[in-house]
ZANU-223385 format. One record per residue (C-alpha): residue number from 0; residue in three letters; x, y, z. Coordinates in pm, 1 decimal. Layout:
# ZANU-223385
+-----+-----+----------+----------+----------+
:   n : res :       xx :       yy :       zz :
+-----+-----+----------+----------+----------+
: NUM : ALA :        X :        Y :        Z :
...
+-----+-----+----------+----------+----------+
END
This chain:
# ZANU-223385
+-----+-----+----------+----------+----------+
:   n : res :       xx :       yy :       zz :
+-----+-----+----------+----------+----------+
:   0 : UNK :   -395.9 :   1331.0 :    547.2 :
:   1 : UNK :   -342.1 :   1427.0 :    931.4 :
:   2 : UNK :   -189.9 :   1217.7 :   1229.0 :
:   3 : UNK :   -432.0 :   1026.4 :   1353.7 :
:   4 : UNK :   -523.6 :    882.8 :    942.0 :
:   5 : UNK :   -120.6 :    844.8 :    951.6 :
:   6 : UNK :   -133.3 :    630.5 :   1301.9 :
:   7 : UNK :   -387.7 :    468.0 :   1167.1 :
:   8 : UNK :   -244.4 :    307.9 :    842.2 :
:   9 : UNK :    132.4 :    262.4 :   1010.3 :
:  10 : UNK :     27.7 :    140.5 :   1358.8 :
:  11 : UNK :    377.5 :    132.6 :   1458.5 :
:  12 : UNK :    375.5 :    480.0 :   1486.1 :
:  13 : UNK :     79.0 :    460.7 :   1704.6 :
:  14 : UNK :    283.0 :    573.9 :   2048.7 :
:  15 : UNK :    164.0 :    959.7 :   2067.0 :
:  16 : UNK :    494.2 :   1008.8 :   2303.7 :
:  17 : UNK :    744.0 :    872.3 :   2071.5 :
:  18 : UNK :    618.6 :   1013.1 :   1791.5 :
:  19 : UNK :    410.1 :   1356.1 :   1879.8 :
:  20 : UNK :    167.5 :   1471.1 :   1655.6 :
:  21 : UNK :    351.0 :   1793.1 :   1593.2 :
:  22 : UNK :    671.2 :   1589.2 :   1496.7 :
:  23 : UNK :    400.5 :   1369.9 :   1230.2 :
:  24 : UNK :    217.8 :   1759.8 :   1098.6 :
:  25 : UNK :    624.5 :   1852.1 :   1033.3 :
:  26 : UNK :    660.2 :   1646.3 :    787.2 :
:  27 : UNK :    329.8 :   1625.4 :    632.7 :
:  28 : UNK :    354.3 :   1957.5 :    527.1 :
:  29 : UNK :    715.4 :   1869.1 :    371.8 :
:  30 : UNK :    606.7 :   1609.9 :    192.6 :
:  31 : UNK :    263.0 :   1795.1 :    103.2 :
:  32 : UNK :    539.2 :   2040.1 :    -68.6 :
:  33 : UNK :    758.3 :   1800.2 :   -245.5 :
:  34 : UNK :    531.2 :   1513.4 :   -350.7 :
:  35 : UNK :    354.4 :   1643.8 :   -684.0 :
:  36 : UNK :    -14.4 :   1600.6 :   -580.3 :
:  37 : UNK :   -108.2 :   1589.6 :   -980.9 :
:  38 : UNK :    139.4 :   1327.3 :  -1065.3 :
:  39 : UNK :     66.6 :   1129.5 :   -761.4 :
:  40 : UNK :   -310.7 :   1126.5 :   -771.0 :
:  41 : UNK :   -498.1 :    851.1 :   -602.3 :
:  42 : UNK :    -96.1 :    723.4 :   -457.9 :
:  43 : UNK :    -68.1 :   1053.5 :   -266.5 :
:  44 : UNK :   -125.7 :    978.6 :    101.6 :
:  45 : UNK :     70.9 :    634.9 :     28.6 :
:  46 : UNK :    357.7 :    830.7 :    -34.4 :
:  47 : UNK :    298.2 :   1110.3 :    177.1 :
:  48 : UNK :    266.3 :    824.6 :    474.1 :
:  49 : UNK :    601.7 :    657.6 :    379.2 :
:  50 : UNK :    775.9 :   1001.3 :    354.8 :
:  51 : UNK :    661.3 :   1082.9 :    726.4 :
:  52 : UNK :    819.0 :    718.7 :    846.7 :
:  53 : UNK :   1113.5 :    769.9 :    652.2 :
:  54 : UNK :   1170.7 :   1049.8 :    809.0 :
:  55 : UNK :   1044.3 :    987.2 :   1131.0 :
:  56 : UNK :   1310.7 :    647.6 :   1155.3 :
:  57 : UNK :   1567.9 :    869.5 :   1066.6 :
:  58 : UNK :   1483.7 :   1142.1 :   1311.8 :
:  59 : UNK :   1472.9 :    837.5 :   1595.8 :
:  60 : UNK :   1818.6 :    715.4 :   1513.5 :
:  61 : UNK :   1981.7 :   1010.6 :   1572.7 :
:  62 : UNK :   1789.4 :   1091.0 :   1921.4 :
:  63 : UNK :   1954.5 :    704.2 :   2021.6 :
:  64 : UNK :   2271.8 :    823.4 :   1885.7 :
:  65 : UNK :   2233.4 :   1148.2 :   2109.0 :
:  66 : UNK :   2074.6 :   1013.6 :   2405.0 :
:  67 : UNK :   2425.9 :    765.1 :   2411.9 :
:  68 : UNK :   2657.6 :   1045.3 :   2423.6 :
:  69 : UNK :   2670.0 :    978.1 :   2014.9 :
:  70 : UNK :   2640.4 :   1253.9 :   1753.9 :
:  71 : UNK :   2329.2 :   1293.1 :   1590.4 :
:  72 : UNK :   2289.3 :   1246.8 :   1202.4 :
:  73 : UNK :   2608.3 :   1077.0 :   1131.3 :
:  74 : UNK :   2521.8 :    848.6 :    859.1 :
:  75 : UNK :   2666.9 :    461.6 :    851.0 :
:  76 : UNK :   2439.1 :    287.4 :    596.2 :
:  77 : UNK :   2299.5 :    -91.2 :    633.8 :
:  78 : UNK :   2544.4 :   -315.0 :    897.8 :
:  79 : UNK :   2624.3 :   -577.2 :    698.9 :
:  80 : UNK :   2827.3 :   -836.9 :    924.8 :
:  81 : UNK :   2810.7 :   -855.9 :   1322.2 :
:  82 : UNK :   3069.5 :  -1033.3 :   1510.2 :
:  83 : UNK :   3089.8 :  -1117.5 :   1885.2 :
:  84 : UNK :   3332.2 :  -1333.0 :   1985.1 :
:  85 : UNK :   3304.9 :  -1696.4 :   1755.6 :
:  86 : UNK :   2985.4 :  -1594.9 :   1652.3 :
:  87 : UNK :   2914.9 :  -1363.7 :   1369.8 :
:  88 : UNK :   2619.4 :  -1293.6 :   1121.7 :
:  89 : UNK :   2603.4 :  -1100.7 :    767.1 :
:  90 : UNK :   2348.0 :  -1042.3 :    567.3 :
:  91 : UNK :   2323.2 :   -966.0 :    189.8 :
:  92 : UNK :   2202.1 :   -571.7 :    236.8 :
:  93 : UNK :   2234.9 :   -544.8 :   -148.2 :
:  94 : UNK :   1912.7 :   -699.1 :   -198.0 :
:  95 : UNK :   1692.2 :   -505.6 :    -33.0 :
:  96 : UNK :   1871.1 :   -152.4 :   -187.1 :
:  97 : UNK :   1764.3 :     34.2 :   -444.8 :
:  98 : UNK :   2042.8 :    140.8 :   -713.8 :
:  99 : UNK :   2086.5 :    529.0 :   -666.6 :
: 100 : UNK :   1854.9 :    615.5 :   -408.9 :
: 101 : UNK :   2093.8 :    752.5 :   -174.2 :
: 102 : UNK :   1926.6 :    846.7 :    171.9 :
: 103 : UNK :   1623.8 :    695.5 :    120.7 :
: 104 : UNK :   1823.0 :    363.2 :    107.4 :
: 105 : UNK :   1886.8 :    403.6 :    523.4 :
: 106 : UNK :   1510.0 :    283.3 :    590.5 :
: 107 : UNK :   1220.2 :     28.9 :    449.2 :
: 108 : UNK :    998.6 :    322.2 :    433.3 :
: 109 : UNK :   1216.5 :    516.0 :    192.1 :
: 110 : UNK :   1313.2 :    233.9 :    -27.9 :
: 111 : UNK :    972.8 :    209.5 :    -45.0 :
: 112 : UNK :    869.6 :    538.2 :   -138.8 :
: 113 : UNK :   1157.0 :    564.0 :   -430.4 :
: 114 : UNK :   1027.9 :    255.7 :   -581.1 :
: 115 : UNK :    720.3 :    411.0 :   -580.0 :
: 116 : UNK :    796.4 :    714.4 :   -668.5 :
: 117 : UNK :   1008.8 :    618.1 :   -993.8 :
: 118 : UNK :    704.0 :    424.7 :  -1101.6 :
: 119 : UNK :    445.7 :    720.1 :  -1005.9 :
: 120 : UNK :    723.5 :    954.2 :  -1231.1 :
: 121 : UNK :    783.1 :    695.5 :  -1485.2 :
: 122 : UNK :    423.3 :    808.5 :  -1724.5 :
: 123 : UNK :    203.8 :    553.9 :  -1889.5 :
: 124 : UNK :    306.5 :    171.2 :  -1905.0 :
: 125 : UNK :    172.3 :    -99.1 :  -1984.4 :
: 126 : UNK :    261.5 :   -467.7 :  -1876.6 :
+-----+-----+----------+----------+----------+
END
């Protein structure tokens, strides 16, 4: 796995300036660390690519936050309900959570990787 493969498969990382290759390489080798290649086998660079955009979302919040005058890394969670003026929106955020995920909850990338990684961690099943 490498950038460019990475750019590839999640095109909306494609922007080379946004997201620089050393920033992608950062946490490729993280994730290279944590995710059990043996347990993971043929899911690896599936989970190795949602670990980089997880963390790569994350890291972009928090330059908005600074480049506002806001403090990087605070942590709100999903915004639920919006309102401005008479109009206001919700939205059920429950439903796209997964139940004790904690952090990786805060993007579609990690909710995707913990439901993938409970299965990959689960052992044999059969449906």
């Amino acid at each position: 796995m490498d950038a460019a493969t990475f750019r590839s498969d999640l095109p909306e990382f494609a922007n080379a300036t946004r997201f620089p290759d050393s920033r992608i390489n950062f946490w490729l080798g993280i994730g290279n660390k944590l995710l059990n290649a043996q347990r993971w086998a043929d899911l690896l660079d599936h989970g190795l690519e949602l670990f980089v955009a997880h963390h790569l979302t994350l890291a972009k919040q928090n330059e908005a936050a600074a480049a506002t005058g806001g403090v990087p890394g605070v942590s709100t969670g999903a915004v639920s309900a919006k309102e401005v003026d008479k109009v206001s929106v919700s939205y059920d955020t429950s439903a796209g959570l997964e139940e004790n995920a904690g952090h990786w909850n805060l993007t579609t990338y990690g909710t995707q990787l913990i439901r993938l990684a409970r299965m990959v961690g689960s052992g044999g099943m059969q449906f």
